[in-house]
KOLKE-827666 format. One record per residue (C-alpha): residue number from 1; residue in one letter; x, y, z. Coordinates in nm, 4 decimals, m for minus. Each point is the difference from the previous one (the first is absolute). Layout:
REM KOLKE-827666
 pos code       px       py       pz
 NUM    a        X        Y        Z
...
***
This chain:
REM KOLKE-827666
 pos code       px       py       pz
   1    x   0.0000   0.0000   0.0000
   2    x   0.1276   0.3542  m0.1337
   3    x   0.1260   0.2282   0.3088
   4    x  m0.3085   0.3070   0.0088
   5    x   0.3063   0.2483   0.0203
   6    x   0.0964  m0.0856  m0.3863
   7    x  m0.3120   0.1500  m0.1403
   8    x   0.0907   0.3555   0.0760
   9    x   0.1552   0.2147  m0.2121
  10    x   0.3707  m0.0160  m0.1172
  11    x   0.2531   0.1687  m0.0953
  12    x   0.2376  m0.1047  m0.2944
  13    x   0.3270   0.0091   0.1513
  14    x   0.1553  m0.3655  m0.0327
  15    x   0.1416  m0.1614   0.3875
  16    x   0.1598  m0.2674   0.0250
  17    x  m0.1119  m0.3912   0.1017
  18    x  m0.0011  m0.3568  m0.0100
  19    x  m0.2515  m0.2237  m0.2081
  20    x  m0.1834  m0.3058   0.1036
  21    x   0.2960  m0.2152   0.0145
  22    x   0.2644   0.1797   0.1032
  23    x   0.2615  m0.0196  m0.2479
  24    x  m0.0722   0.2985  m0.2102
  25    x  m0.0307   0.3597   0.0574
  26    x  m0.2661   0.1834  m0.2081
  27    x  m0.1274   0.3710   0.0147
  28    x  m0.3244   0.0836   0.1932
  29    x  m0.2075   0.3319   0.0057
  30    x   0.0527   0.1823   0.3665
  31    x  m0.3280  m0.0250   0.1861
  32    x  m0.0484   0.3709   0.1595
  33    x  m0.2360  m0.1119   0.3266
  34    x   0.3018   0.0521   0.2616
  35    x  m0.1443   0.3349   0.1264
  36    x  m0.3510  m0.1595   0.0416
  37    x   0.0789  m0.3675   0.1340
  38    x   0.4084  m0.0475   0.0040
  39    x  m0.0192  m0.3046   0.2412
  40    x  m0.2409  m0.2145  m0.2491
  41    x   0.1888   0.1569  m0.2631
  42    x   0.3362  m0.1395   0.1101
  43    x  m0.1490  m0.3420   0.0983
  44    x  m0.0806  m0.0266  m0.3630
  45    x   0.3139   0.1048  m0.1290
  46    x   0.1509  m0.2057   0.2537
  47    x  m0.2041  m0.3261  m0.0910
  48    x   0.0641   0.0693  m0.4085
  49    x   0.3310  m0.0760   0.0760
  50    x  m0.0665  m0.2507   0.2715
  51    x  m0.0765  m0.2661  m0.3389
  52    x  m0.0242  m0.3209   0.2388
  53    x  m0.2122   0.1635   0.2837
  54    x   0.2601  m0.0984   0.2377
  55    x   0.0158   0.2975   0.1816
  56    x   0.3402   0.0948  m0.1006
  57    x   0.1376   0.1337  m0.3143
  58    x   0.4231   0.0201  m0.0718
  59    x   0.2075   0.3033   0.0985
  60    x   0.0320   0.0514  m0.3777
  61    x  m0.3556   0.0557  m0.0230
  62    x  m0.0588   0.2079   0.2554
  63    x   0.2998   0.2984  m0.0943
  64    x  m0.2365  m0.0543  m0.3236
  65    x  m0.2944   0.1201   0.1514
  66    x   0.1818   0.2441   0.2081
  67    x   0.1502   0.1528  m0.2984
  68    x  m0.3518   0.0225  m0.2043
  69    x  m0.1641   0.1450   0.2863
  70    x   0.2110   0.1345   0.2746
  71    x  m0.1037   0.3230  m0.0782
  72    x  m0.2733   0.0152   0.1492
  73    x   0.1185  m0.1103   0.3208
  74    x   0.1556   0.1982   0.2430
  75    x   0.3803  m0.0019  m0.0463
  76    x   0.1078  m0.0827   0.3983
  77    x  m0.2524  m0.2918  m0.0795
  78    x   0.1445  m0.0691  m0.2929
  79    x   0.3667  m0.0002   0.1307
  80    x  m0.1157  m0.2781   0.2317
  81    x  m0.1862  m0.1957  m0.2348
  82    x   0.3189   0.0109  m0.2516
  83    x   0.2058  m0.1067   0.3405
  84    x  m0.1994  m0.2752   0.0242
  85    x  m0.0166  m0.1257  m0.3133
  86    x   0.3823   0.0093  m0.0409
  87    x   0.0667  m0.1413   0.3535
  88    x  m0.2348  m0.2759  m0.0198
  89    x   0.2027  m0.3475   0.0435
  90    x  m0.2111  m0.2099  m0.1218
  91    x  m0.0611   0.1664  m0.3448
  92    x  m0.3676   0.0601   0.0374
  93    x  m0.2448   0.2001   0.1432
  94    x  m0.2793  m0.0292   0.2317
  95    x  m0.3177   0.1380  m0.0318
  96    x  m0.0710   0.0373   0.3707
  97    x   0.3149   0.1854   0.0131
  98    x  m0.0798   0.1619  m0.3150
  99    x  m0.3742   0.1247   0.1644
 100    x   0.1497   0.0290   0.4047
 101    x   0.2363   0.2862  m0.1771
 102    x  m0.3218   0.2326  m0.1842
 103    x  m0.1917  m0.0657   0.3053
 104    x   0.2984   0.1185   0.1841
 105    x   0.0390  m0.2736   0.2470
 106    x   0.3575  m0.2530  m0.0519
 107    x   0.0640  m0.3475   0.0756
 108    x   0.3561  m0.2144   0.1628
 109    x   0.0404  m0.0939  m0.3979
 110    x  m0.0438   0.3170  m0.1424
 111    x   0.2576   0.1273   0.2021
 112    x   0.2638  m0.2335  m0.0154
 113    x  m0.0794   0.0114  m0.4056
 114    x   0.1462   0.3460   0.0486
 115    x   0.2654  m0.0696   0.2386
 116    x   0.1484  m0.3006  m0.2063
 117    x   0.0257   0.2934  m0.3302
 118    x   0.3507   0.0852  m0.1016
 119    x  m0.1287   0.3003  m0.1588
 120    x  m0.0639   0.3516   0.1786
 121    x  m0.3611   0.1915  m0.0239
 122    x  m0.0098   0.1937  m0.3379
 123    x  m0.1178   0.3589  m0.0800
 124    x   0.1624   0.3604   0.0701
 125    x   0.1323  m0.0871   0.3419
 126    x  m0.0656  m0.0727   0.3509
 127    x  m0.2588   0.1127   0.1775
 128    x   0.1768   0.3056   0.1926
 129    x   0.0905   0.1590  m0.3624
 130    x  m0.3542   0.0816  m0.0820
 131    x  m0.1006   0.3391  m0.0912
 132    x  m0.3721   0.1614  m0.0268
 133    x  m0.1453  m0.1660   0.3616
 134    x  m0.2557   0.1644   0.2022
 135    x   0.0655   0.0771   0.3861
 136    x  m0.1599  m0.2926   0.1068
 137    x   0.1725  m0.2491  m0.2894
 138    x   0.3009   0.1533   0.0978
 139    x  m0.0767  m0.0971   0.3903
 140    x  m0.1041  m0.3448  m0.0891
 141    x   0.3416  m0.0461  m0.2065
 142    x   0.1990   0.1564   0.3581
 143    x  m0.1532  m0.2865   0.1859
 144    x   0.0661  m0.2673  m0.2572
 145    x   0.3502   0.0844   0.0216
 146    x   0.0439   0.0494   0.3842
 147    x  m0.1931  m0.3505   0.0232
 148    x   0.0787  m0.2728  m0.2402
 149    x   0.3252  m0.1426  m0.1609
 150    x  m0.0870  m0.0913  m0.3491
 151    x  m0.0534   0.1923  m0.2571
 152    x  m0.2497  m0.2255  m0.1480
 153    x  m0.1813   0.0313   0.3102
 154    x   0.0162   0.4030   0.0112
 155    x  m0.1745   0.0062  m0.3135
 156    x  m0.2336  m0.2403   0.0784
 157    x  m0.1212   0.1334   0.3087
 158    x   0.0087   0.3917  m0.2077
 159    x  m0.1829  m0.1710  m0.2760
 160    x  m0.2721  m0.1884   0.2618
 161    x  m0.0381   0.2919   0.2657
 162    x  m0.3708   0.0931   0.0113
 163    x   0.0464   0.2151   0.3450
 164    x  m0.3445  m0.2037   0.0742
 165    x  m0.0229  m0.0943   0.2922
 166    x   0.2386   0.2872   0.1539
 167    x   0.2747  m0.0937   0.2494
 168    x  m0.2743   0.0422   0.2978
 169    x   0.0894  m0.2841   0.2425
 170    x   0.3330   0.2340   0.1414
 171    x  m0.1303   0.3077  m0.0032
 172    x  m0.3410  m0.1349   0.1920
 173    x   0.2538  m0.1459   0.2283
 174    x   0.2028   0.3511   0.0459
 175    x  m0.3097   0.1935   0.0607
 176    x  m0.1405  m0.2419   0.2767
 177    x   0.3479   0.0041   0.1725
 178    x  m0.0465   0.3912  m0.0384
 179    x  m0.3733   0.0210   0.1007
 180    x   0.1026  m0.2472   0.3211
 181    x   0.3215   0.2428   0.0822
 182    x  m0.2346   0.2914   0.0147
 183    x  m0.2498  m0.1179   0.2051
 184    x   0.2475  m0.1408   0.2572
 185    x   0.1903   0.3336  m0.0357
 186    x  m0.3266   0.1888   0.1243
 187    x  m0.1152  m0.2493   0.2257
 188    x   0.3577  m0.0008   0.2067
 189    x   0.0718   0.3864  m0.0511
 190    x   0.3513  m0.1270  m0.1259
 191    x   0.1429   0.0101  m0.3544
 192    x   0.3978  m0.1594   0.0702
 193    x   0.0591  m0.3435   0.1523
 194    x  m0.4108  m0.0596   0.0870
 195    x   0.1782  m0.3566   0.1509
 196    x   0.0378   0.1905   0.2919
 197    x  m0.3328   0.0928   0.0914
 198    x  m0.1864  m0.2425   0.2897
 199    x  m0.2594  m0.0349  m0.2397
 200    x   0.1500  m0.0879  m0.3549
 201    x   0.0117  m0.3794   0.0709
 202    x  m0.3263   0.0171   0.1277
 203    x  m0.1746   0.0410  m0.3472
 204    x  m0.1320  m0.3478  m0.2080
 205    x   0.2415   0.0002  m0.2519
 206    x   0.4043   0.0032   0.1043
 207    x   0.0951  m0.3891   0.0773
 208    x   0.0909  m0.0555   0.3723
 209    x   0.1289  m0.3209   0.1814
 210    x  m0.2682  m0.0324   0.2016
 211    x  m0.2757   0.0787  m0.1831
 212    x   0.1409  m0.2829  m0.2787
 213    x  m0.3269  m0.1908  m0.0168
 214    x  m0.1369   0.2836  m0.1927
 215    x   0.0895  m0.1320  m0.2858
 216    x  m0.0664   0.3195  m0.2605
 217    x   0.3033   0.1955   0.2029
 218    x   0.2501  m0.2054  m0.1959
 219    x  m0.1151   0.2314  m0.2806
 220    x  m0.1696   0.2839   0.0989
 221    x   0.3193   0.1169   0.1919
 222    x   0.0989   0.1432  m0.3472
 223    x  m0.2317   0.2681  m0.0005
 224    x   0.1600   0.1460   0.3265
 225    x   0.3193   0.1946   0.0138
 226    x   0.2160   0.0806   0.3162
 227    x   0.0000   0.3569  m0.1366
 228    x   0.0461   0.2600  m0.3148
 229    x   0.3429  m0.1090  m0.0667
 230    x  m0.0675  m0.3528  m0.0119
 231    x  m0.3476   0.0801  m0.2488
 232    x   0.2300   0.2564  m0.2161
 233    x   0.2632  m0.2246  m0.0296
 234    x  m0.1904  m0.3495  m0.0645
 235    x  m0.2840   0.2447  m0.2033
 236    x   0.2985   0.0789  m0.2456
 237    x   0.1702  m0.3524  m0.0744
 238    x  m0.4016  m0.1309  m0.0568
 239    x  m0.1081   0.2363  m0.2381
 240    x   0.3796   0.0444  m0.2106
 241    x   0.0626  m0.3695  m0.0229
 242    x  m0.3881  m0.1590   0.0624
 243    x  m0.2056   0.1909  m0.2640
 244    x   0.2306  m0.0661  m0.2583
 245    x   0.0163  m0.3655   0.0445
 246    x  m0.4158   0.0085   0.0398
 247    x   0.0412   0.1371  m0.3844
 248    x   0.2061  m0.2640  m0.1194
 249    x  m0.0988  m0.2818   0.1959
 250    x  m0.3635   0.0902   0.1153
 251    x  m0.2151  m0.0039   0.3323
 252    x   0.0003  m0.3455   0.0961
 253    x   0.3813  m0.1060  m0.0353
 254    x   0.1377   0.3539   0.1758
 255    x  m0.3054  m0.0636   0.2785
 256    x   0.1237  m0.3860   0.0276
 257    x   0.3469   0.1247   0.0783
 258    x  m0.1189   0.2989   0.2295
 259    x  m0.2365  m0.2244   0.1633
 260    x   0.2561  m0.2996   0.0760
 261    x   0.2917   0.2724   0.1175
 262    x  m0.2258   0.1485   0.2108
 263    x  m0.1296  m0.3450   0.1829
 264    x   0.3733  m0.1149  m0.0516
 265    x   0.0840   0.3128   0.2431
 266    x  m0.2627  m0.0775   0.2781
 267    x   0.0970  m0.3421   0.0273
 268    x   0.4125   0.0343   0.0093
 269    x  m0.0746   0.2630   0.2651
 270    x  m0.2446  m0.2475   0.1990
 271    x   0.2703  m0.2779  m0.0317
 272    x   0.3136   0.2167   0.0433
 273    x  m0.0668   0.2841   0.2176
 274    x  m0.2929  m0.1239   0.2368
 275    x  m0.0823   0.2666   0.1993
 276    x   0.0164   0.2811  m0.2117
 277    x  m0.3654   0.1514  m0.1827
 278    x   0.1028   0.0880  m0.3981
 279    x  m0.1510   0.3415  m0.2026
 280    x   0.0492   0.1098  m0.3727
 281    x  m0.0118  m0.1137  m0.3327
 282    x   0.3856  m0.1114  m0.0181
 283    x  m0.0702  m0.3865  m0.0824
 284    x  m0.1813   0.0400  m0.2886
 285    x   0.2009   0.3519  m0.1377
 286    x   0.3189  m0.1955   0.0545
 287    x  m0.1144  m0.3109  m0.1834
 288    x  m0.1227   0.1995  m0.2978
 289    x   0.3231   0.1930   0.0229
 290    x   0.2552  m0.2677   0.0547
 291    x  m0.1680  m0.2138  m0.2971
 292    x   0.0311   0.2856  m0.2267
 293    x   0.3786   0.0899   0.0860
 294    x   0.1207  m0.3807  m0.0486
 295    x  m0.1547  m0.0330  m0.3084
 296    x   0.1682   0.3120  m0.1186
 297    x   0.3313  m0.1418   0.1047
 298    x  m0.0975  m0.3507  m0.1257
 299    x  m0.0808   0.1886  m0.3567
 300    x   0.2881   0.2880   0.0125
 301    x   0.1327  m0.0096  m0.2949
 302    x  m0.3857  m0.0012  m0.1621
 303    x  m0.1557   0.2186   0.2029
 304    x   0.0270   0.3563  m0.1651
 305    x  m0.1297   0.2542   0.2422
 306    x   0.1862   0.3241   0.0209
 307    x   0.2760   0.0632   0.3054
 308    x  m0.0684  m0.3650   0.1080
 309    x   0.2903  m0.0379   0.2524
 310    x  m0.0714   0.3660   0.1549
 311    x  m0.3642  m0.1041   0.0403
 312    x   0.0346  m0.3645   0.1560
 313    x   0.2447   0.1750   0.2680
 314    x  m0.2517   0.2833   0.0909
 315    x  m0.2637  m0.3367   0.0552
 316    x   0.2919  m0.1749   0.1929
 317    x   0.0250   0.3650   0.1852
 318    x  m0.3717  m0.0122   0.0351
 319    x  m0.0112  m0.3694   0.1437
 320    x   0.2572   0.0925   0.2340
 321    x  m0.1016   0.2960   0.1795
 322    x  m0.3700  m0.1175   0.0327
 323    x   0.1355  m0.4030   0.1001
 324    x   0.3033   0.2846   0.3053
 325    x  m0.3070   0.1654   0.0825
 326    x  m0.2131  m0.3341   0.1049
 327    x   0.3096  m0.1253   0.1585
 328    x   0.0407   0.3166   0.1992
 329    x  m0.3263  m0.0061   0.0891
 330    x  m0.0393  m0.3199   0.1336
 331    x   0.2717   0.0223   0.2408
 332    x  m0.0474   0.3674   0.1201
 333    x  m0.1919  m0.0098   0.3341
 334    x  m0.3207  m0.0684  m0.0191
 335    x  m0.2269   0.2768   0.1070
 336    x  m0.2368  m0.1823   0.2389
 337    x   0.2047  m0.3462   0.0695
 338    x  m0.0064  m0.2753   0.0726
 339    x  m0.1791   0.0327  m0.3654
 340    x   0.2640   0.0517  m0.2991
 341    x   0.0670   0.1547  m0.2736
 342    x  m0.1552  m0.1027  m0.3411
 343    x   0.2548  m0.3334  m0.1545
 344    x   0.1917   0.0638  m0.3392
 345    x  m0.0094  m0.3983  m0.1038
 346    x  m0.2179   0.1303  m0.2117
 347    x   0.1626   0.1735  m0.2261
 348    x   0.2368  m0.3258  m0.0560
 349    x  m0.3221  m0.2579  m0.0421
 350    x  m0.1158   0.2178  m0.2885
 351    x   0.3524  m0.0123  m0.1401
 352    x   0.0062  m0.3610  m0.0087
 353    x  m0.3122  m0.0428  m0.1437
 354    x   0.1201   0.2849  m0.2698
 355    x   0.3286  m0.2428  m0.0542
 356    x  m0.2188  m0.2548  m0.0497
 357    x  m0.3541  m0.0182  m0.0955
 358    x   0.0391   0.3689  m0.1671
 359    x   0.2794  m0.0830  m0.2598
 360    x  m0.2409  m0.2634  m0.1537
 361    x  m0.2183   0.2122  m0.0231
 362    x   0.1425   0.3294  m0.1415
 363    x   0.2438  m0.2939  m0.2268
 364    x  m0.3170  m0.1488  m0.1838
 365    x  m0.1420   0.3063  m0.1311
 366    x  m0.2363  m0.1452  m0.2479
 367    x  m0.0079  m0.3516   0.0827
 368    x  m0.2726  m0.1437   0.2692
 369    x   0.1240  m0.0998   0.3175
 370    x  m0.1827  m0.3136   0.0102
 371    x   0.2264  m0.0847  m0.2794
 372    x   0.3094   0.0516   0.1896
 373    x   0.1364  m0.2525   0.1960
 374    x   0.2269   0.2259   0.1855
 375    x  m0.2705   0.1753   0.1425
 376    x  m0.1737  m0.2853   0.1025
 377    x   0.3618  m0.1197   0.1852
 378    x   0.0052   0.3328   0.1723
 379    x  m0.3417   0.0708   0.0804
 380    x   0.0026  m0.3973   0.1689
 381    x   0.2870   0.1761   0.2326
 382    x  m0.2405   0.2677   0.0813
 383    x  m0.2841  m0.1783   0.0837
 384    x   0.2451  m0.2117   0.2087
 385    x   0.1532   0.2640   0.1623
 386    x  m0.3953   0.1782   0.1154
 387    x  m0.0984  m0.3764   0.1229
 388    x   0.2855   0.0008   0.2165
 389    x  m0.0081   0.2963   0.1142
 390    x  m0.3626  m0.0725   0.0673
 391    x   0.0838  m0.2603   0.1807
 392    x   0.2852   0.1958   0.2278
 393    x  m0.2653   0.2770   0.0795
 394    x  m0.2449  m0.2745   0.1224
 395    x   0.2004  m0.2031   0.2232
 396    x   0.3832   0.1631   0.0489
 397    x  m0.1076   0.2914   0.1938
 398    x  m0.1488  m0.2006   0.2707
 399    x   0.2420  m0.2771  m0.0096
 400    x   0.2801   0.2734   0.0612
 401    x  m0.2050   0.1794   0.2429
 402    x   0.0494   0.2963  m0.1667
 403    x  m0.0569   0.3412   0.1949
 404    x  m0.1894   0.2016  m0.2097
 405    x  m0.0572   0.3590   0.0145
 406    x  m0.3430   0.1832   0.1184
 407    x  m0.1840   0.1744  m0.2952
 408    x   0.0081   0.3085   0.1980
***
């Protein structure tokens, strides 16, 4: 049966394609439907030269399409389609690859098809050397290049970036930290190091030894900070480093790595430092920022952002004062004892996780993680690590006979 789009008018330029059986190439009149319906249009063209129905047609083939109607694609798209045709192993081409890239979603194959290419991208350049972009194509090409290490990928993600949904998960965070800081800030009278008001661990959200059994304070200490220089300082490593990797890498993967530093953070402190209550967002700020930093030194020579060194030191610098600060903190006397000072182990569970769970993620940019069997490996150790320390918060503390502190 005749596909309904060959009915419609035609233009007579010739374009190139394969007959019945495959062995011949004869001249065919362009069909001019892409601006109406290009994904049944391309499924034709695709299955024209698909002569067995098989689902695949030879890498031959396909630069033959390509070259009779890659005009009408768009050329970043095109680049990638071209990459994948001439890095293809196998010497043919899927159409589930073929369909995953115009409905802008990729598979494990069609990315190792372009990693296993001894060719580089074609067309005027990289990505950076464009000329003619908007403000916010511009932006969008910024945070390809402060983000991921491949070139293919920077175009990819510059090609595919719809801005829909926004990055909204870190900036919804931010503003509730905010929104929390202010009310506690007019509730207590007291702007700088709130920790040491009688009432600050009072509230229902900062996580405290012996109020443990509530189990939502393992997370809902994040929204709580021991002051303005502990928001300021977290507030500025989440939104620099956190709403560019929501961009790249979405909602649900940045949350999954806030989420698990955060948790990560309650439960070192509650294992390593017993008596001590824990404020601030530093688990799931350091994971985020951590991940990002080793993958730019596990991708240096690929990752093209401008004044690289100068900026990963000013994040060390960052790290540093906020990590001296907690430290400080903890140990300075404790304004009503025998009740200390907010614990710092937090900062160093979220960099584990970051080490960890956070490479695989920010590493497989547009691969699923269910695919991955690294990330299953590391997110077994992280489920591991939250049933033991379940486990220690249930039983150690009274097996120890652990002292611990009044809530004031």
């Amino acid at each position: 049966m005749p596909d309904a789009s060959r009915d419609v008018p035609v233009h007579s330029s010739p374009a190139v394609a394969a007959n019945a059986e495959g062995d011949e190439i004869e001249v065919l009149e362009s069909i001019d439907v892409l601006p109406v319906a290009p994904e049944d249009q391309w499924k034709s063209l695709f299955d024209k030269f698909d002569s067995e129905s098989s689902g695949f047609i030879s890498t031959e083939r396909f630069r033959d399409l390509l070259a009779a109607h890659g005009s009408e694609l768009d050329p970043h798209k095109l680049e990638v389609l071209l990459a994948l045709a001439d890095g293809n192993a196998d010497g043919k081409i899927c159409y589930q690859d073929f369909v995953n890239l115009m409905s802008n979603k990729r598979s494990n194959s069609f990315r190792r098809a372009i990693l296993q290419g001894s060719r580089q991208l074609k067309g005027a350049g990289a990505l950076g050397e464009e000329v003619g972009l908007g403000l916010s194509q511009r932006l969008v090409r910024h945070i390809a290049y402060e983000t991921l290490p491949r070139e293919i990928d920077r175009k990819w993600y510059f090609d595919s970036y719809t801005c829909c949904p926004p990055p909204w998960l870190i900036l919804a965070i931010t503003i509730a930290e905010v929104a929390v800081f202010m009310y506690y800030g007019l509730q207590l009278d007291r702007w700088v190091l709130q920790v040491s008001s009688p009432h600050f661990l009072r509230g229902p959200l900062p996580y405290h030894p012996q109020l443990r059994i509530q189990a939502w304070r393992y997370l809902s200490y994040a929204f709580m900070h021991a002051g303005i220089e502990h928001l300021g300082l977290n507030m500025a490593m989440q939104l620099l480093v956190g709403v560019p990797l929501e961009m790249v890498h979405g909602a649900l993967r940045i949350g999954l790595v806030y989420v698990c530093g955060v948790l990560a953070g309650s439960l070192a402190v509650s294992v390593t430092d017993m008596t001590a209550p824990v404020v601030g967002s530093s688990g799931g700020v350091y994971a985020l920022v951590s991940a990002h930093l080793a993958n730019v030194v596990m991708n240096w020579s690929g990752m093209k952002c401008q004044f690289k060194l100068f900026r990963m030191a000013m994040a060390l610098v960052c790290m540093s004062v906020e990590f001296g600060r907690a430290v400080w903190l903890r140990f300075y006397p404790p304004a009503f004892p025998p009740c200390p000072n907010p614990s710092f182990v937090a900062h160093l569970g979220g960099v584990m996780v970051g080490l960890t769970l956070g490479v695989v993620v920010l590493q497989n940019y547009e691969q699923r993680l269910q695919e991955q069997s690294l990330f299953w490996i590391f997110f077994s150790v992280y489920l591991l690590f939250v049933l033991c320390a379940v486990f220690w918060n249930v039983f150690a503390y009274s097996l120890l006979d652990v002292r611990l502190p009044p809530t004031l």
